[in-house]
C-alpha positions as CSV (number, residue, x, y, z in Angstrom):
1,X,0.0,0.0,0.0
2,X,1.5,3.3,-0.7
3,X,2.3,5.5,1.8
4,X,1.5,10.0,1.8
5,X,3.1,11.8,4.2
6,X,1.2,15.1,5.0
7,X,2.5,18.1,6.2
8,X,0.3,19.8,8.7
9,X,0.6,23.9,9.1
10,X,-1.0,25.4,6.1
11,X,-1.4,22.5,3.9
12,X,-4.2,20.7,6.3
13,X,-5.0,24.3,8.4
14,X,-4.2,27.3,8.1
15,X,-1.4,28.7,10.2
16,X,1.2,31.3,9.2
17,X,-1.8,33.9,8.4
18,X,-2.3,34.2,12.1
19,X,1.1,35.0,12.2
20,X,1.1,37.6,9.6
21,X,-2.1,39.3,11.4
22,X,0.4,39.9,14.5
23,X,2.7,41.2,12.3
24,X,0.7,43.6,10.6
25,X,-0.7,44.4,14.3
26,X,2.9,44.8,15.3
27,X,4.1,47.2,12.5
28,X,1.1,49.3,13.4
29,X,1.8,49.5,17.3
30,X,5.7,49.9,16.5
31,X,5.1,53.2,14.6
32,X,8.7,53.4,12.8
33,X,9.0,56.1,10.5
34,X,10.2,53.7,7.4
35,X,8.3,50.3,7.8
36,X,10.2,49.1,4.9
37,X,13.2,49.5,7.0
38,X,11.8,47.9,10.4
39,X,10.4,44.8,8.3
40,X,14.2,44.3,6.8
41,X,15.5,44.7,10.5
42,X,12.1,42.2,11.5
43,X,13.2,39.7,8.7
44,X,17.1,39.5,9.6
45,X,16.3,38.6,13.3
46,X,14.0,36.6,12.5
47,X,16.5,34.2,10.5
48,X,19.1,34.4,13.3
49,X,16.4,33.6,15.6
50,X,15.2,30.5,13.4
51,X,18.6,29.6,13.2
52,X,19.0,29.5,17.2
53,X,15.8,28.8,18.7
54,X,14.2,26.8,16.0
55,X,9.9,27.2,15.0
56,X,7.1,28.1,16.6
57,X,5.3,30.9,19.1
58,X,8.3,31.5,21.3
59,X,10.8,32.0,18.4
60,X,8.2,34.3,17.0
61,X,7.9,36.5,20.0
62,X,11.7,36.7,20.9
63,X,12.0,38.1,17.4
64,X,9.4,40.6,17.8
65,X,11.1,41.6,21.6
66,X,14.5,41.4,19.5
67,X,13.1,43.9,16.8
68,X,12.1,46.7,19.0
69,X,15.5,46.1,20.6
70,X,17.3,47.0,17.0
71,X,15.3,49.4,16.1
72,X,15.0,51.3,19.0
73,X,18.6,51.2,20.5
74,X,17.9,49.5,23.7
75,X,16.0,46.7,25.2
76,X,11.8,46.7,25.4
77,X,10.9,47.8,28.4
78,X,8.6,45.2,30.7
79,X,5.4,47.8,29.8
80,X,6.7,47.4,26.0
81,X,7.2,43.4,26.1
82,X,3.5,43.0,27.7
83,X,2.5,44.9,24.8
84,X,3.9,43.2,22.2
85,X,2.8,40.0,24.1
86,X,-1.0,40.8,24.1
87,X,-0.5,41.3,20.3
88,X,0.8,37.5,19.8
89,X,-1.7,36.2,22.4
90,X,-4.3,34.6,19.7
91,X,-1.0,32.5,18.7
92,X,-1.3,30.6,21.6
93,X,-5.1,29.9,21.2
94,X,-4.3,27.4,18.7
95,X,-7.6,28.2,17.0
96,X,-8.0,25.8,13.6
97,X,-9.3,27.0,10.4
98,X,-9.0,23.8,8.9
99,X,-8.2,23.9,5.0
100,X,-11.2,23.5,2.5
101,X,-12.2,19.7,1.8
102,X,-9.5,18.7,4.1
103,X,-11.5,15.9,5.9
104,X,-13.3,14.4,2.9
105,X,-9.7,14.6,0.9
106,X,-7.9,12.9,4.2
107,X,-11.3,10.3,4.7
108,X,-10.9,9.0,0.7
109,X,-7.2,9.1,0.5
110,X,-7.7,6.6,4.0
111,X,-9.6,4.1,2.4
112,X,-6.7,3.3,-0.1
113,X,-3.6,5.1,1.1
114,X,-0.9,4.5,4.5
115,X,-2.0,8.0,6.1
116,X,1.3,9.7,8.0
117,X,1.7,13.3,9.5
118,X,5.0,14.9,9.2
119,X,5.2,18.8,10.9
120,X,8.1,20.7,12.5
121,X,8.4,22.8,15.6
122,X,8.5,22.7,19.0
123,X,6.6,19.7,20.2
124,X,3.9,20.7,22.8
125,X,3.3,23.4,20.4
126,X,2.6,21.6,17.1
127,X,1.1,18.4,19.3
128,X,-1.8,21.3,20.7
129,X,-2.5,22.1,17.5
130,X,-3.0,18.9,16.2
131,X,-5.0,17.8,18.8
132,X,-7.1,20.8,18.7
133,X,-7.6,20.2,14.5
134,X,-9.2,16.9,15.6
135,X,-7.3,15.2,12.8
136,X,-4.7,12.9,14.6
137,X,-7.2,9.9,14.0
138,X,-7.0,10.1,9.8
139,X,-3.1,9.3,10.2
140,X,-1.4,6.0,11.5
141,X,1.6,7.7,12.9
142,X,2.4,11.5,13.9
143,X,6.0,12.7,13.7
144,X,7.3,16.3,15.0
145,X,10.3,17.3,14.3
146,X,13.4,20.1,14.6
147,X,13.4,20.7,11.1
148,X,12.6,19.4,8.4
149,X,15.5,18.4,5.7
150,X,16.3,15.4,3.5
151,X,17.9,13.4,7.1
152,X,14.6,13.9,8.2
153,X,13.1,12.1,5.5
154,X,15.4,9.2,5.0
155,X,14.7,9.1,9.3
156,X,11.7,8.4,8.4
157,X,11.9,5.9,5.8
158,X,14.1,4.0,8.2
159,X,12.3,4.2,11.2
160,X,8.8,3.4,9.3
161,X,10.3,0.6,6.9
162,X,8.9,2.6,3.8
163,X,9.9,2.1,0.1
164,X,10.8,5.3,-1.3
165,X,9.3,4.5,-4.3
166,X,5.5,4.0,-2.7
167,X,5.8,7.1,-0.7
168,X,4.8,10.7,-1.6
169,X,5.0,13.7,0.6
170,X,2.6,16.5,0.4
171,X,3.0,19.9,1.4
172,X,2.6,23.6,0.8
173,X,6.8,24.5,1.5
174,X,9.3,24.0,-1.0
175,X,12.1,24.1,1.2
176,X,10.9,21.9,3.9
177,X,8.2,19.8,1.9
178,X,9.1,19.3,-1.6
179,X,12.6,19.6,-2.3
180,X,14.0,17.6,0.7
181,X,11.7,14.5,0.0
182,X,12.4,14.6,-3.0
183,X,16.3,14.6,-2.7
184,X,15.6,11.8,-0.3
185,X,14.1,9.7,-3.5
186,X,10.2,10.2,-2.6
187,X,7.7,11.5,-4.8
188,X,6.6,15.0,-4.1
189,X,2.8,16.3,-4.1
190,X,3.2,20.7,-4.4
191,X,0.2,21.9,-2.8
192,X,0.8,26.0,-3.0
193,X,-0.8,28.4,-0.4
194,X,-0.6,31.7,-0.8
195,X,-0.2,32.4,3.2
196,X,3.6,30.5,3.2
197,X,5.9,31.8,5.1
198,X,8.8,33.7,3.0
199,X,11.3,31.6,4.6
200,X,9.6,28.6,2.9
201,X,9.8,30.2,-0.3
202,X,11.7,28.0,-3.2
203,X,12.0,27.3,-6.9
204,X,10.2,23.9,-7.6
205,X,11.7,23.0,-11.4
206,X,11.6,19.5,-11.0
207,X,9.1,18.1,-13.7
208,X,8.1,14.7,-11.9
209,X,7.4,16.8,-8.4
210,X,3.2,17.1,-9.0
211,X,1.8,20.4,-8.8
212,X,-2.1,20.4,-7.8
213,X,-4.3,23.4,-7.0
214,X,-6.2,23.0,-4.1
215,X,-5.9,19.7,-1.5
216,X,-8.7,18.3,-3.3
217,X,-7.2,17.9,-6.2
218,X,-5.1,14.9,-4.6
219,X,-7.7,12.6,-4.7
220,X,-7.5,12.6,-8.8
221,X,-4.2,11.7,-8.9
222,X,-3.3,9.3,-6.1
């Protein structure tokens, strides 16, 4: 039976929007006089910080606290940091808008398919949000990871036993989806979203990697 790995944060819900709303909200509250500047300084941190402290809601605030630092010459005051705080707290709400079709495409693709979920982060972080999407039960294994990168993938063909061959992964991320599986000799499904995160951002030019438009689309092919 073949076996489709799933990625989970915006290719089965939708996730880095809600991020992008405290941004916006952030910019807005910060007030610098050239925004385009403060979002350069806001995107430099936020690769050292993703560097350091890997994925999820406590990376994103340091590099929020970390931006007013840069831009402002001096460390966020406690009144400051409660601010910026508030902003973020939805993040931690784990509130699921579950992607279009996403059950029916997950309930078909069961009845033939080996169902696994592949996400990366921190690990209470990305568990409470699967938990909370109520669709740990469609998959016969969950995996959370550090990152996400073709050792990650040949992990997992180990550990699981999986021909290469039978196994696709699915995902909205080039970088940590599509190209990485594929280097590790899986089959690739492209599922784009316009909400990615930039850092996800990647040239896909590989002609056997499919490219569908909407999660239900899967179900045609595989």
């Amino acid at each position: 039976m073949p076996t489709l790995i799933f990625d989970a944060d915006d290719t089965l819900w939708e996730n880095n929007v809600l991020y992008e709303r405290v941004a916006r909200d952030f910019f807005a509250w910060l007030a610098h006089p050239d925004e385009a500047h403060a979002r350069a300084v806001h995107r430099d941190v936020e690769r050292a910080t993703v560097r350091s402290h890997g994925y999820g809601t406590v990376s994103f605030l340091r590099t929020l606290h970390d931006t007013v630092e840069r831009l402002r010459d001096r460390p966020p005051t406690a009144a400051e940091r409660e601010q910026v705080d508030a902003l973020a707290a939805v993040l931690a709400r784990h509130e699921m808008e579950l992607v279009p079709g996403v059950v029916e495409v997950l309930t078909e693709l069961g009845g033939r398919h080996d169902l696994r979920l592949l996400t990366k982060g921190q690990v209470a972080e990305q568990q409470a949000k699967i938990d909370a999407s109520g669709l740990a039960g469609y998959f016969a294994s969950v995996h959370i990871v550090a990152e996400k990168d073709v050792h990650t993938y040949r992990g997992l063909v180990h550990e699981l036993s999986l021909r290469p061959a039978d196994t696709w992964m699915i995902g909205n991320s080039p970088r940590s989806d599509v190209l990485p599986a594929r280097a590790a000799g899986l089959h690739a499904v492209y599922v784009p979203n316009p909400n990615t995160w930039a850092h996800e951002h990647a040239d896909v030019d590989d002609p056997d990697v499919l490219v569908v438009g909407s999660l239900r689309e899967i179900t045609a092919h595989l």
